[in-house]
Backbone as a printed PyTorch tensor [residue, N CA C, xyz], in Angstrom:
tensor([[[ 19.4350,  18.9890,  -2.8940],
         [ 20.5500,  19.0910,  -1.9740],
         [ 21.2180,  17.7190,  -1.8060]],

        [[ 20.5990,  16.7160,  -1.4800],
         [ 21.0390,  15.4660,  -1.6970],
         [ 21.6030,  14.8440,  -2.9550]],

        [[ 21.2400,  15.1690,  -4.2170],
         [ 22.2950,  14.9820,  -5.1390],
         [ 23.3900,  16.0100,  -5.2260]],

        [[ 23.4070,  16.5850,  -4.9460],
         [ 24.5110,  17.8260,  -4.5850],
         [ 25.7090,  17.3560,  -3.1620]],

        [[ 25.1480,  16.8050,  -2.7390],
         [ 26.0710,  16.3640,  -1.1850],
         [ 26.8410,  14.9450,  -2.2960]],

        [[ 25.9040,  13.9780,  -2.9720],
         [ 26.3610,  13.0570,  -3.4250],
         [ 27.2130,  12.9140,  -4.5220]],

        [[ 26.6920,  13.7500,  -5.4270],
         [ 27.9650,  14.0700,  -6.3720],
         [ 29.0330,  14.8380,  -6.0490]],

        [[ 29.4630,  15.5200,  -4.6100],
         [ 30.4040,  16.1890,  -3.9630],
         [ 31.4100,  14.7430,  -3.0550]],

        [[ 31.1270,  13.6860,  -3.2090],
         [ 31.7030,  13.0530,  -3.0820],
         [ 31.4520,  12.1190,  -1.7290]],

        [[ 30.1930,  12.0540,  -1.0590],
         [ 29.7370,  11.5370,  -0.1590],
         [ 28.5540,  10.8020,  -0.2720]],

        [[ 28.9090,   9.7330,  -1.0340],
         [ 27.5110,   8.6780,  -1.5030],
         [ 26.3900,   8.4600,  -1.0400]],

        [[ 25.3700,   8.4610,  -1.6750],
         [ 24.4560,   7.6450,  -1.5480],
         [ 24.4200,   6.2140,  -0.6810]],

        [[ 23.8300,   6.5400,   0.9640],
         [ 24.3200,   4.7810,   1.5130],
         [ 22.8840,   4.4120,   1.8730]],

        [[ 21.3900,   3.9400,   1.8690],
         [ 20.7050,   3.7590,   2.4970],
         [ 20.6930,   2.9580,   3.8010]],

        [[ 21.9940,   1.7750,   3.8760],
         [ 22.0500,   1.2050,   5.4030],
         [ 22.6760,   2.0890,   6.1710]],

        [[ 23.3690,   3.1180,   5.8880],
         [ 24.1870,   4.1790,   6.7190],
         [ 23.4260,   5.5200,   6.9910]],

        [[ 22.5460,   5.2690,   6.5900],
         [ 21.6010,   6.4150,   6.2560],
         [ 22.3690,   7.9410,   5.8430]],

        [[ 23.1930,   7.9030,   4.9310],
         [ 24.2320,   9.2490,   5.0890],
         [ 23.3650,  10.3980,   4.3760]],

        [[ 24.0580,  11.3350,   4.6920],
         [ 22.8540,  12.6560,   4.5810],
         [ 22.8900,  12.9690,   3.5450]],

        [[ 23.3110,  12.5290,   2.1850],
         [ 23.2600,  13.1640,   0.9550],
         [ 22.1210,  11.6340,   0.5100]],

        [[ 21.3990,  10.3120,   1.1170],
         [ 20.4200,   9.5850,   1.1770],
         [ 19.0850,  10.1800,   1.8280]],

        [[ 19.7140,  11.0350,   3.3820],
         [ 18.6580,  11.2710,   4.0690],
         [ 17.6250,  12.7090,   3.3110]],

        [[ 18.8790,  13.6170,   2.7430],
         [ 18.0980,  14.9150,   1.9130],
         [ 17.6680,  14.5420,   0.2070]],

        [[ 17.9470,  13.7390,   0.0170],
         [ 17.2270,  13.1320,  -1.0400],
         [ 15.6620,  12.7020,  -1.1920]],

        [[ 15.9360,  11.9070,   0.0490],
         [ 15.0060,  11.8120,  -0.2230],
         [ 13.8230,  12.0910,   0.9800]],

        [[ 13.9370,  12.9590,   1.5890],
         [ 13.0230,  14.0340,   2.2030],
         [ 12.6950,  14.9660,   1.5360]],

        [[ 13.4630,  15.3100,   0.1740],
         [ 12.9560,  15.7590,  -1.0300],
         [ 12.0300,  15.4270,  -1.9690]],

        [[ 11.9670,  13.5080,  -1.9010],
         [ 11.1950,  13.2810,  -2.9660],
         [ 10.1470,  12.9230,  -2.3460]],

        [[ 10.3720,  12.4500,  -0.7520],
         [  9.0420,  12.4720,  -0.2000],
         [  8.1130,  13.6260,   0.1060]],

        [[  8.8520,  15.1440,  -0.3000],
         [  8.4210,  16.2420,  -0.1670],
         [  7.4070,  16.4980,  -0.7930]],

        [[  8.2760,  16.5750,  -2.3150],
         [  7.8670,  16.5370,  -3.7100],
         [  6.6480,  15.7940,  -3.7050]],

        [[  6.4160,  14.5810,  -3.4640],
         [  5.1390,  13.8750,  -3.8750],
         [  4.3210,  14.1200,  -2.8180]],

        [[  4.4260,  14.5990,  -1.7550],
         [  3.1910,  14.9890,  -1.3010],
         [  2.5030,  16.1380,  -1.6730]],

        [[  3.7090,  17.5340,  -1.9990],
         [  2.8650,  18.8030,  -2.6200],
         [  2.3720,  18.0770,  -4.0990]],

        [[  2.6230,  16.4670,  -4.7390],
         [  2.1010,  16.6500,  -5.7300],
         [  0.1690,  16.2260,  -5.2990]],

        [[  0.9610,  15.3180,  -4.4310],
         [ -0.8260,  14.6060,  -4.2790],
         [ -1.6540,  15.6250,  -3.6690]],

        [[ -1.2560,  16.0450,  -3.0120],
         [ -2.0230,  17.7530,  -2.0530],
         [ -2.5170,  18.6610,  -3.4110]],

        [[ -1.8010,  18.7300,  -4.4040],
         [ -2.4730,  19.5710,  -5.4260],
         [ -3.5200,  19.0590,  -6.3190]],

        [[ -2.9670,  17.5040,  -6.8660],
         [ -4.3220,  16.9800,  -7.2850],
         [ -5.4710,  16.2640,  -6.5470]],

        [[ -5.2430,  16.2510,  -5.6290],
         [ -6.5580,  15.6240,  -4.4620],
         [ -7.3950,  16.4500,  -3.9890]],

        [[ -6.2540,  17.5380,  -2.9010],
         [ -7.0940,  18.3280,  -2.3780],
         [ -7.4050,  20.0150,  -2.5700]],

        [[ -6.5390,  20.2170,  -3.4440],
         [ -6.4520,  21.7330,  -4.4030],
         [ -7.6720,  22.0380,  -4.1460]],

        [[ -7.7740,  23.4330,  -3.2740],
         [ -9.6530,  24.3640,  -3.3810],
         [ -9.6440,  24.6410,  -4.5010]],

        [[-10.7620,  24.5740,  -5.2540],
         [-11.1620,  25.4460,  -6.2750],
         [-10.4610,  25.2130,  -7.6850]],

        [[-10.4600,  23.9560,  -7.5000],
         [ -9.7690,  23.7800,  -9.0120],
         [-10.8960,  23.1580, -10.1180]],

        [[-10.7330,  23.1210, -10.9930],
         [-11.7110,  22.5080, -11.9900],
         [-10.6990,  21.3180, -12.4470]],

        [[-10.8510,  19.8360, -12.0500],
         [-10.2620,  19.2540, -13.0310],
         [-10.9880,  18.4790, -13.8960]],

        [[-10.5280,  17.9810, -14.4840],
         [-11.2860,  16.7210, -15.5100],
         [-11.9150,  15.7600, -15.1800]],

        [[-12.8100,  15.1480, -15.5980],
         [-13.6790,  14.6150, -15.1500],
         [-12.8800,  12.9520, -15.1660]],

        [[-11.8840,  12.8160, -15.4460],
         [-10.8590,  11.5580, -15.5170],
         [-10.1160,  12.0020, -14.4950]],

        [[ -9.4310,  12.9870, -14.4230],
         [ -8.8690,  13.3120, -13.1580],
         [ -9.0810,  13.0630, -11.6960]],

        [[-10.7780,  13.4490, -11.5110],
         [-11.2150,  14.1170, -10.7300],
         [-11.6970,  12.3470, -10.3310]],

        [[-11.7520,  11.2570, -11.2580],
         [-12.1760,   9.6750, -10.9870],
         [-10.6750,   9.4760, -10.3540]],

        [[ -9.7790,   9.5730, -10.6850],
         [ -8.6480,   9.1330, -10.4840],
         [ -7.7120,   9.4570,  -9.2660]],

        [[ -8.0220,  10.5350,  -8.3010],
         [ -7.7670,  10.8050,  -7.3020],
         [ -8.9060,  10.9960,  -6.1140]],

        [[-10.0380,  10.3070,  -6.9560],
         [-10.8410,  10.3870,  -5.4010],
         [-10.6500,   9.2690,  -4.6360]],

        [[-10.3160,   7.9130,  -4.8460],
         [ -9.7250,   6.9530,  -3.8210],
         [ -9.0050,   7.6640,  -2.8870]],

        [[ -7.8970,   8.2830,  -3.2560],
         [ -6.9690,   9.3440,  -2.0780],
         [ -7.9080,  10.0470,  -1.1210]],

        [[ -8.9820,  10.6750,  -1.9280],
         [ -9.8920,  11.4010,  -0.9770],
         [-10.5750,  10.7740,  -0.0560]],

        [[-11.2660,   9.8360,  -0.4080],
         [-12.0130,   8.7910,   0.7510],
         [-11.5320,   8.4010,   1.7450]],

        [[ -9.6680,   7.8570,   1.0570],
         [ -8.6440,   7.6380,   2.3170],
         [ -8.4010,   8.3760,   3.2890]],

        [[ -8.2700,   9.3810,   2.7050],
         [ -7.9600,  10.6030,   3.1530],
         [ -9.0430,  11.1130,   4.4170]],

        [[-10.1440,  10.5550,   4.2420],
         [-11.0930,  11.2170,   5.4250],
         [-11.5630,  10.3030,   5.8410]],

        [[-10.7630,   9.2960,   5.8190],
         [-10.6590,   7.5260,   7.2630],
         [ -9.1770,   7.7520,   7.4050]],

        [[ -8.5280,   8.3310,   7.3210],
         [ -7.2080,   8.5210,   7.5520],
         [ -6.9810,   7.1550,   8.5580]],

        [[ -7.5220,   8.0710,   9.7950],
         [ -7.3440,   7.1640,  11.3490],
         [ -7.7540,   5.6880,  11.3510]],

        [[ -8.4740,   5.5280,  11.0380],
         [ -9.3180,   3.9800,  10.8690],
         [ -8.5320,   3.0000,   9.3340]],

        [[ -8.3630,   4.0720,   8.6340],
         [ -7.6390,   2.7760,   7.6180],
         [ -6.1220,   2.4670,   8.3060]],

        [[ -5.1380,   3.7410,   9.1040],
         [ -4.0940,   3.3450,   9.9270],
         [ -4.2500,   2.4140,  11.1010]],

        [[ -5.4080,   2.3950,  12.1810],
         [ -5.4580,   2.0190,  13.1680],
         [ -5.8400,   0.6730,  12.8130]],

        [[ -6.9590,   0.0040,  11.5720],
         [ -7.5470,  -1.2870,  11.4620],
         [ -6.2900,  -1.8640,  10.1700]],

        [[ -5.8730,  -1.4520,   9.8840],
         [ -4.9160,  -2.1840,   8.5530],
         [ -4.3540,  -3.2670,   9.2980]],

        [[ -3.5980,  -3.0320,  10.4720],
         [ -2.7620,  -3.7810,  11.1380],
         [ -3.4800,  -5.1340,  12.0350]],

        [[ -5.1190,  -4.0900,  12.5590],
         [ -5.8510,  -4.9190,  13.6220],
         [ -6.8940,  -5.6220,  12.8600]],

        [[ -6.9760,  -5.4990,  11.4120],
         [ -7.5350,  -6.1020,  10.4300],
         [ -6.9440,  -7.7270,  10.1140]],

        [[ -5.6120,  -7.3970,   9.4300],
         [ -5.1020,  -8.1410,   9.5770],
         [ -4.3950,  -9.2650,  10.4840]],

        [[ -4.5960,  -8.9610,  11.7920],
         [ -4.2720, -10.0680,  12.9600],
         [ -5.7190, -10.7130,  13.1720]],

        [[ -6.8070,  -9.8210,  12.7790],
         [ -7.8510, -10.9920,  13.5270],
         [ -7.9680, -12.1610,  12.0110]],

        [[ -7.5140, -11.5150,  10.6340],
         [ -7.3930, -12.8170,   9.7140],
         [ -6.7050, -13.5840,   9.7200]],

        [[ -5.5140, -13.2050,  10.8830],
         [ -4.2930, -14.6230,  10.5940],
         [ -5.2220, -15.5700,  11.8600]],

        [[ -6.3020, -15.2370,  12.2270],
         [ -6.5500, -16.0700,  13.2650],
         [ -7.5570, -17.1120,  13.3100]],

        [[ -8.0310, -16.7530,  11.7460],
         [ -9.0560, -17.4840,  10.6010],
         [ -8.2430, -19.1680,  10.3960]],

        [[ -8.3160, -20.5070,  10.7530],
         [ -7.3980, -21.2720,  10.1740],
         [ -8.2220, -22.1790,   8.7620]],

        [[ -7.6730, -22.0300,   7.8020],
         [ -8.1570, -23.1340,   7.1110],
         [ -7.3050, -24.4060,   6.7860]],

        [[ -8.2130, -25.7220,   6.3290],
         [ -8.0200, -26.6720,   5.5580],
         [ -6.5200, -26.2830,   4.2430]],

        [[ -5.8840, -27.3740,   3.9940],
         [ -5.3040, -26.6400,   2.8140],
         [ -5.5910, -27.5820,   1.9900]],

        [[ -5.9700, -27.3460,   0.3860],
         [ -6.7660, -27.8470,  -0.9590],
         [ -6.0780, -29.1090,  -1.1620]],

        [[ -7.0240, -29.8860,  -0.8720],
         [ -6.5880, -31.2590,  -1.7620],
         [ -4.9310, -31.4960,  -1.1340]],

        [[ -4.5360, -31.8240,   0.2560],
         [ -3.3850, -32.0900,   0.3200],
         [ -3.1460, -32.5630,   1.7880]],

        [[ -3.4260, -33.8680,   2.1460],
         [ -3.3060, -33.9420,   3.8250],
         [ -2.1050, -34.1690,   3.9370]],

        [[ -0.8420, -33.8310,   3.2360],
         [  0.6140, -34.6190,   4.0960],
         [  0.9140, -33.1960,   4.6050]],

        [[  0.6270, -32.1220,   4.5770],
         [  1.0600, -31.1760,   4.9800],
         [  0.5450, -30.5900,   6.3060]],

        [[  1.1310, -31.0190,   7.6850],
         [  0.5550, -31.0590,   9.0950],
         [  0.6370, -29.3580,   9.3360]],

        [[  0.7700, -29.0240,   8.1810],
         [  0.5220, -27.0020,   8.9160],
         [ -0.8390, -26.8810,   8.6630]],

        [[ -1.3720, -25.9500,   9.5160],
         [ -2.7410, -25.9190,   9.3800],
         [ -2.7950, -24.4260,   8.3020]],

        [[ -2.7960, -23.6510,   7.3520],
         [ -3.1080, -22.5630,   6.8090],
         [ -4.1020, -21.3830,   7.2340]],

        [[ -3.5630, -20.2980,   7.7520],
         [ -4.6260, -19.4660,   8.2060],
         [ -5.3640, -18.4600,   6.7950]],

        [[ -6.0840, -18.1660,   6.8100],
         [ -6.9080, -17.5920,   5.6290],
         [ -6.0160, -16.6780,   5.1830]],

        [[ -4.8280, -15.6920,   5.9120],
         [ -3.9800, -15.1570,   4.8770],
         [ -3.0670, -15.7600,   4.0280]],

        [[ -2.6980, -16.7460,   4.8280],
         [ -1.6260, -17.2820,   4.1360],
         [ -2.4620, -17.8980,   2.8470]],

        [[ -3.4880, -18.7520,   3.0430],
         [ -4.1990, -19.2160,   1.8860],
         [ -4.4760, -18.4370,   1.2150]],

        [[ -4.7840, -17.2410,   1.0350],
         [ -5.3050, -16.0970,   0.0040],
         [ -3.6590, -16.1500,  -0.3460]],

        [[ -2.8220, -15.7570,   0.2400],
         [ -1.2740, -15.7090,  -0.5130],
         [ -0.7510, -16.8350,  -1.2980]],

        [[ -0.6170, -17.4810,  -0.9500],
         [  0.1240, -18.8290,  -1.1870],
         [ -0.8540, -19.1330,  -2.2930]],

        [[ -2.0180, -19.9140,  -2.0270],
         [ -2.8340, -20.5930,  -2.8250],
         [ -3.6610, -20.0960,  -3.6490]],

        [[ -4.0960, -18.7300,  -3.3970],
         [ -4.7730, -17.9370,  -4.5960],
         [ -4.1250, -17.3590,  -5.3570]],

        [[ -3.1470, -16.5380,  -4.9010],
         [ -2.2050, -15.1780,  -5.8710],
         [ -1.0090, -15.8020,  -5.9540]],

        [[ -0.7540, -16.9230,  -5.1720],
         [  0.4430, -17.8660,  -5.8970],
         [  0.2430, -18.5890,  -7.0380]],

        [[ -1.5040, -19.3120,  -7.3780],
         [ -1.3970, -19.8730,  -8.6130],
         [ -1.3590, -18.8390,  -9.6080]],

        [[ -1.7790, -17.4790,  -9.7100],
         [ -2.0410, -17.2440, -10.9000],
         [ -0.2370, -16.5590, -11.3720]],

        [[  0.7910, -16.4590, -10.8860],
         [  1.9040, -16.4900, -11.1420],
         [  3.1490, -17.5450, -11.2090]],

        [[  4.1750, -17.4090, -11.5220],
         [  5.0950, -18.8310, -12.1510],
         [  5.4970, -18.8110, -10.7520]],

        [[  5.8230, -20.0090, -10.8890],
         [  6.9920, -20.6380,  -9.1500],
         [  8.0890, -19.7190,  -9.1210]],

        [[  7.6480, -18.9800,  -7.9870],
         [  9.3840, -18.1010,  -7.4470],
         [  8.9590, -16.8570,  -8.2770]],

        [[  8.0330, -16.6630,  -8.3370],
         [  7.1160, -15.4890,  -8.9950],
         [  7.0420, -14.2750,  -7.5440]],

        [[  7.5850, -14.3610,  -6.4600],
         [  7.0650, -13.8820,  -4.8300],
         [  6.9650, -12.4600,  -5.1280]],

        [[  7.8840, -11.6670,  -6.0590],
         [  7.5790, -10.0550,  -6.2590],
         [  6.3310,  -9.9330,  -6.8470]],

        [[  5.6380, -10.5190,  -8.0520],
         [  4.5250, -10.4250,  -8.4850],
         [  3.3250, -10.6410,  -7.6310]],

        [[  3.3790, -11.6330,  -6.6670],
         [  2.6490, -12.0580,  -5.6790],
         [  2.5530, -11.2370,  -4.7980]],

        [[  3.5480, -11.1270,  -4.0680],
         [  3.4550,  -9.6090,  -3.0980],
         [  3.0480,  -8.1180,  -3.2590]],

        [[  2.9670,  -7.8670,  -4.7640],
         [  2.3710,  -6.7610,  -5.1560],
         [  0.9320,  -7.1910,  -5.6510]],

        [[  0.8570,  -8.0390,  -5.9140],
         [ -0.5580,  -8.4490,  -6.0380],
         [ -1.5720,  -8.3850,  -4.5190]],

        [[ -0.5330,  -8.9440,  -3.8450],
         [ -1.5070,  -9.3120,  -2.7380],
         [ -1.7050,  -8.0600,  -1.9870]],

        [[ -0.4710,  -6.8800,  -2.1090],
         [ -0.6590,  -5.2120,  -1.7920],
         [ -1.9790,  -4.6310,  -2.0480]],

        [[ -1.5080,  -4.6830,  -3.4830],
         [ -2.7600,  -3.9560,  -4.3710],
         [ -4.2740,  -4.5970,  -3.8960]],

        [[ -4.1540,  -6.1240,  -3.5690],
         [ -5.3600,  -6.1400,  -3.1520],
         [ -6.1210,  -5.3350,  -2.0390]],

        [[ -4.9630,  -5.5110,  -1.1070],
         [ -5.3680,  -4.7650,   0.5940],
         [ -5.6100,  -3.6380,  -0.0570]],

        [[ -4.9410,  -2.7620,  -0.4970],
         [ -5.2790,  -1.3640,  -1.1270],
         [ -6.6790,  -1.2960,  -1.2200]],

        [[ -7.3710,  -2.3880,  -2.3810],
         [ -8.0800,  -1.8740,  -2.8080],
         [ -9.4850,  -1.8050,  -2.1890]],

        [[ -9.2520,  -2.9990,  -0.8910],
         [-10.2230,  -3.3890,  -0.0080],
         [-10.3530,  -2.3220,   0.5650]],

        [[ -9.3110,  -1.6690,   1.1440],
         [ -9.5340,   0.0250,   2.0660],
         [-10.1230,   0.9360,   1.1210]],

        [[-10.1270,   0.7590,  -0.0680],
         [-10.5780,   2.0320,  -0.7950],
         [-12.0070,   1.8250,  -1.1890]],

        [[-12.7490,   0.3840,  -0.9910],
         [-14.1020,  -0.1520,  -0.9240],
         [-14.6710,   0.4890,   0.2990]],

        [[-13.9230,   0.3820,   1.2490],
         [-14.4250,   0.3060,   2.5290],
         [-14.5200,   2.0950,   2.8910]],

        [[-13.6390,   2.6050,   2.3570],
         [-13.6950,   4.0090,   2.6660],
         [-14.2880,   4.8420,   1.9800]],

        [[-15.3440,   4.4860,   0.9750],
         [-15.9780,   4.3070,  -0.1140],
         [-16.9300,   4.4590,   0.4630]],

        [[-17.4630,   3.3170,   1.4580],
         [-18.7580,   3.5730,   1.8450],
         [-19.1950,   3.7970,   2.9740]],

        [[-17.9640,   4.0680,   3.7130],
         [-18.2020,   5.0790,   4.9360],
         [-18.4630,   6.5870,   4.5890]],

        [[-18.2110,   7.1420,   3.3210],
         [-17.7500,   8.3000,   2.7640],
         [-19.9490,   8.3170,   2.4540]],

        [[-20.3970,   7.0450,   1.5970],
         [-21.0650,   7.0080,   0.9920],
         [-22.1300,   6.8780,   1.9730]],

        [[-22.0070,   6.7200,   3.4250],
         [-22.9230,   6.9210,   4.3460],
         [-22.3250,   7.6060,   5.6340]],

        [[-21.6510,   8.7690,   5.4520],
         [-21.9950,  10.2950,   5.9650],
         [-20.7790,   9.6590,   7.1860]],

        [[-20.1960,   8.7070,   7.4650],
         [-18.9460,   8.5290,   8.2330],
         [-17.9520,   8.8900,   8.5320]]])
């Protein structure tokens, strides 16, 4: 419906939020949830044994729902409150809190200067993957 409103001559605006943007993509956010709902949590399906590796992270998430939403945020404020030293460099009077140092100084060296999209998805994927450890073994002791 949203490409239909938009090719009728009422664009695509995401700062205007216009409704041939807004049914678009309440479509595709539709769409990908009946997709993940079918391969995650489908009763009675047989999938592949690659499959079945590949969407159980979702599942684990999926049953900390509340706790990976409620601590993501309260996770992250008690680490900005961590301060460290910064490596080999006293002219710099900021003190570094342990996120910023995991950003800046870890997942900043291993990309080029002004690299910040690579970095920021790096440093995503990390948090990701920490919740999917963690929900892992709440799963893995009956939580």
């Amino acid at each position: 419906l949203g490409l239909v409103i938009h090719f009728a001559g009422f664009p695509m605006n995401k700062q205007l939020w216009s409704p041939s943007y807004l049914f678009f993509m309440a479509g595709t956010c539709g769409a990908a949830l009946v997709f993940f709902f079918l391969m995650a949590d489908w009763p009675n399906v047989k999938w592949t044994k690659y499959t079945s590796l590949l969407f159980r992270p979702l599942q684990f998430m999926g049953m900390n729902a509340i706790l990976v939403f409620f601590f993501h945020g309260t996770a992250e404020g008690v680490i900005e409150a961590v301060y460290v030293a910064p490596i080999n460099d006293d002219t710099i009077p900021n003190r570094h809190t342990l996120l910023t140092w995991f950003y800046n100084d870890c997942l900043g060296a291993w990309f080029a200067a002004g690299d910040v999209a690579g970095v920021q998805l790096t440093f995503t994927l990390t948090k990701i993957a920490i919740w999917f450890v963690v929900c892992y073994l709440l799963v893995r002791a009956n939580y």
